[in-house]
NUMI-99859 format. One record per atom (N, C-alpha, C, CB): z, x, y; residue in three letters. Coordinates in steps of 0.001 Angstrom, whole numbers, plus 500000, padded with zeros to 6 digits. Glycine has a CB too. Layout:
! residues N
ZXYALA/...
This chain:
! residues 104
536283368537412775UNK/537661368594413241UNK/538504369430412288UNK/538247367180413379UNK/539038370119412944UNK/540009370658412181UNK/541564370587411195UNK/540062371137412810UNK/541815371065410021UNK/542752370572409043UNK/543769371213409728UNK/542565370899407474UNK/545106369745410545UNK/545632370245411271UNK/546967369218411541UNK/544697370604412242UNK/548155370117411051UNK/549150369285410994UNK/549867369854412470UNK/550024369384409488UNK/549696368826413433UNK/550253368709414993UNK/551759369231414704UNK/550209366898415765UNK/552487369038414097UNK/553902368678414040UNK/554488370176413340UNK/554193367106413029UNK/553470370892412831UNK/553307371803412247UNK/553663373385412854UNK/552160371528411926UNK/552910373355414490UNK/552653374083415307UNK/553968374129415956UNK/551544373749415984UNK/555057373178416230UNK/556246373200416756UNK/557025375084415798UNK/557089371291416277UNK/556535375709416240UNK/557516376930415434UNK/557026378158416237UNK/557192377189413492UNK/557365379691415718UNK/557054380785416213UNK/555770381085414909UNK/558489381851416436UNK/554733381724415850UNK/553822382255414939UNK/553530383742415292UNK/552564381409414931UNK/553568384438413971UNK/552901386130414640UNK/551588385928413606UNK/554172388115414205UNK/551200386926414718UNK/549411387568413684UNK/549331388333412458UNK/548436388751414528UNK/549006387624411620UNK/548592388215410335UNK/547460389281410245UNK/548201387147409522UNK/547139389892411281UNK/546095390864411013UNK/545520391195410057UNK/546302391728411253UNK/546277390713409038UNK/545551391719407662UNK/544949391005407462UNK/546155392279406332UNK/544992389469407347UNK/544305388420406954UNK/543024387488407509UNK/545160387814406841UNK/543062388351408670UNK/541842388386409646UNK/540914388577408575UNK/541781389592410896UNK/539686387367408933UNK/538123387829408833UNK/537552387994410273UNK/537146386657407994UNK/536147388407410005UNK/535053388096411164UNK/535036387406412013UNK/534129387763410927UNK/535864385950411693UNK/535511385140412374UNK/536733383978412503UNK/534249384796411876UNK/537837384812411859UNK/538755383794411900UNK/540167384852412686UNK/539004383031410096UNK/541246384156412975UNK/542569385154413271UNK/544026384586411972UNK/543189384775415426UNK/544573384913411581UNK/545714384111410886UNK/546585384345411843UNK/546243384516409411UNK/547454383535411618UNK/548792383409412037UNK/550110382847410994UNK/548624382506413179UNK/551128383655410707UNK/552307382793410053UNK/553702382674410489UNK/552486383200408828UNK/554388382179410115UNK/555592381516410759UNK/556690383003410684UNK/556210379871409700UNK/557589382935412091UNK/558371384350412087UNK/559114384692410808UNK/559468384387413234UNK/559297383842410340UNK/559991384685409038UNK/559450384666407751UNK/561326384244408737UNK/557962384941407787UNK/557107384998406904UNK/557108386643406701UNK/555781384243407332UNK/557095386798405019UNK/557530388439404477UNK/556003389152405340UNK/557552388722402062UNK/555615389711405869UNK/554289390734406265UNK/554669391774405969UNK/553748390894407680UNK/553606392773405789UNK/553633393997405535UNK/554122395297406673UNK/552381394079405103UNK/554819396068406441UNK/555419396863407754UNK/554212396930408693UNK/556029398530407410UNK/555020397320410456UNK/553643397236410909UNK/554488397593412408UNK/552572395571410602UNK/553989398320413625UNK/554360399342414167UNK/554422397732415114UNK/553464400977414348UNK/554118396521415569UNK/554316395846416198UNK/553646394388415901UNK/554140396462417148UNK/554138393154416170UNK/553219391718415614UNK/553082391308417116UNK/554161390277414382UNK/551349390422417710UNK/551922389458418552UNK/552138388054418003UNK/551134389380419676UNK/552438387110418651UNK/552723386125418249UNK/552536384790419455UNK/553991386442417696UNK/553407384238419187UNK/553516382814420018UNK/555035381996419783UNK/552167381697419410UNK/555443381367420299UNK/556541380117420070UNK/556145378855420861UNK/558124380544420609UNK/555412377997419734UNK/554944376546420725UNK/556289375442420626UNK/553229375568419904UNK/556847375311421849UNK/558315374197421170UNK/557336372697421400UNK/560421374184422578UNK/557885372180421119UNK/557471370475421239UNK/557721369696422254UNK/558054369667420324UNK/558651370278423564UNK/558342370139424546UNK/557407370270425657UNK/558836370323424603UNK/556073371149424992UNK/555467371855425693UNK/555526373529425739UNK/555757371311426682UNK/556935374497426047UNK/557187374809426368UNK/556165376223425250UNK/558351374249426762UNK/555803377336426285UNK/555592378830425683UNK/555913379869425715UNK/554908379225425732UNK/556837381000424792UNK/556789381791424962UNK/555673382892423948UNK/557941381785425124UNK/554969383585424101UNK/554043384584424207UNK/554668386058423958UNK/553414384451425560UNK/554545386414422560UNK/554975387581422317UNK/554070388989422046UNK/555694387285421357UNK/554220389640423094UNK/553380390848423419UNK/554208392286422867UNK/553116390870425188UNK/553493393069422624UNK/554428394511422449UNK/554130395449423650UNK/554015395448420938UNK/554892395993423850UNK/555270396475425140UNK/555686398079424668UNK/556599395465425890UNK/554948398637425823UNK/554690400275425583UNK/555531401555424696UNK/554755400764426923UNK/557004400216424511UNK/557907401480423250UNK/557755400632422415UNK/559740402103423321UNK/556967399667421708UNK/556312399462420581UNK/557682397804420336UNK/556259401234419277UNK/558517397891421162UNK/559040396477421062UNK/558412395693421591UNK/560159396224421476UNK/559465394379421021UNK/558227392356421958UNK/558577392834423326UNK/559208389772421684UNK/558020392253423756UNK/557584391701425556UNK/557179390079425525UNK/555844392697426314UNK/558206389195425882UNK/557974388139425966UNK/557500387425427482UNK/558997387743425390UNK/556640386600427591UNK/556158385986428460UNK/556192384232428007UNK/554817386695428693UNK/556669383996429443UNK/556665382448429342UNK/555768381324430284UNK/558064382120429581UNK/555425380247429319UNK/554501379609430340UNK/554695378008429352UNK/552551380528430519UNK/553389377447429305UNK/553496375935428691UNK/552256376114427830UNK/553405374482429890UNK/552267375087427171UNK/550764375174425936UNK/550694373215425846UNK/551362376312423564UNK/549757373114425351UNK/549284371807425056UNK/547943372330423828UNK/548715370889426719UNK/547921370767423294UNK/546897370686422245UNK/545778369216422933UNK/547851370341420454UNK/544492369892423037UNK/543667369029423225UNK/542677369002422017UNK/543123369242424470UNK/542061367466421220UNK/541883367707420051UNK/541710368785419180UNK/541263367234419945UNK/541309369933419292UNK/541471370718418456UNK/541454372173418861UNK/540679370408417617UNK/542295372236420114UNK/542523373561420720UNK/543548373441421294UNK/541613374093421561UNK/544084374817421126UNK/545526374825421548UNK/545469376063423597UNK/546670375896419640UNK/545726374905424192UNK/545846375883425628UNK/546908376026426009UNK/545242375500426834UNK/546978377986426441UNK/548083378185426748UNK/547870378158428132UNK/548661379241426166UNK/549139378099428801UNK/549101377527430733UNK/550488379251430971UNK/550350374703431278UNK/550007380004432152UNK/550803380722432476UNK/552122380818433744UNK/550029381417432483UNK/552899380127433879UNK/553764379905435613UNK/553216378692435892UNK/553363381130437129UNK/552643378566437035UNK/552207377343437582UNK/550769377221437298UNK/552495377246439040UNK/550146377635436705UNK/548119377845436646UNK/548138376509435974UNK/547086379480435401UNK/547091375986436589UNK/546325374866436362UNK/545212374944435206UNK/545726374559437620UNK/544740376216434968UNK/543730376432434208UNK/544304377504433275UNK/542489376780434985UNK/543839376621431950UNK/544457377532430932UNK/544086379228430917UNK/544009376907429554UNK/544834380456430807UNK/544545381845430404UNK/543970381903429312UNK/545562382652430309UNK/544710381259428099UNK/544066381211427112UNK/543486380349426202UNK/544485381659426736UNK/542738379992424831UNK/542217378759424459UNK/541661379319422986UNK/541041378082425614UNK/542519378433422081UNK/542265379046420670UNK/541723377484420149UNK/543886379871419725UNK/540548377777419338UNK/540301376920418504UNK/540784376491417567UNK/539641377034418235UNK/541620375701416922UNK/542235375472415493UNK/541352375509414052UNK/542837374071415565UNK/541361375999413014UNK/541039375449412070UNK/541368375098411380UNK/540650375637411736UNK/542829375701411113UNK/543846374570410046UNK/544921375271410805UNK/543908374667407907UNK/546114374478410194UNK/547101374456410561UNK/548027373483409578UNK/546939374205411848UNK/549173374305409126UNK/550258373523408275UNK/551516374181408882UNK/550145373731406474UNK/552351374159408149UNK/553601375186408317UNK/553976376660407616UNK/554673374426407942UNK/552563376474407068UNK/552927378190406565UNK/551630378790406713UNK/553512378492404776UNK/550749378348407703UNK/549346378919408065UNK/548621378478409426UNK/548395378523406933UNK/548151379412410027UNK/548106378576411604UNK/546502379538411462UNK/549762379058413384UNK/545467378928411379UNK/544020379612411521UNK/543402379249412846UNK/542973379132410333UNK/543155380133413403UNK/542407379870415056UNK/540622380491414697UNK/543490381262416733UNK/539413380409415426UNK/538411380753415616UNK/538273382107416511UNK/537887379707416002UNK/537769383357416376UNK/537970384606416906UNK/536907384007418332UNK/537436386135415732UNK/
């Protein structure tokens, strides 16, 4: 099971790319210092459920998309409009408030 503070995930996360291994993705909280960078994606999980999904969009700004997310023991699914079946499905491996590690 994964090192994983639930209460943690309530925030906006972008991709740490740099901090990517093989086999892992990072993620840190939006106002975490990163290194310049022509665009981040990200996430915003609220604690209602609620998702928005931050994409970059063809002039290199966000493109936000909204939908719902849930945590089932140790994966986080995102839900898009009305879909019943999650689009997406990240594995956790840790998670605090200043580090969000998923499984590639």
């Amino acid at each position: 099971m994964a090192n994983l503070d639930k209460e943690a995930l309530h925030q906006t996360w972008m991709h740490s790319r740099e901090e990517d291994t093989d086999t892992e993705m990072v993620f840190r909280p939006e106002g975490y210092n990163f290194p310049r960078s022509r665009g981040r994606t990200g996430f915003d999980l609220r604690p209602n459920g609620a998702l928005a999904e931050i994409g970059i969009a063809p002039t290199d700004a966000q493109q936000t998309t909204t939908g719902k997310w849930q945590l089932e023991d140790d994966k986080l699914l995102f839900y898009q409009g009305s879909d019943t079946v999650p689009g997406k499905v990240m594995q956790v491996i840790h998670a605090d408030t200043d580090r969000l590690v998923v499984k590639k």
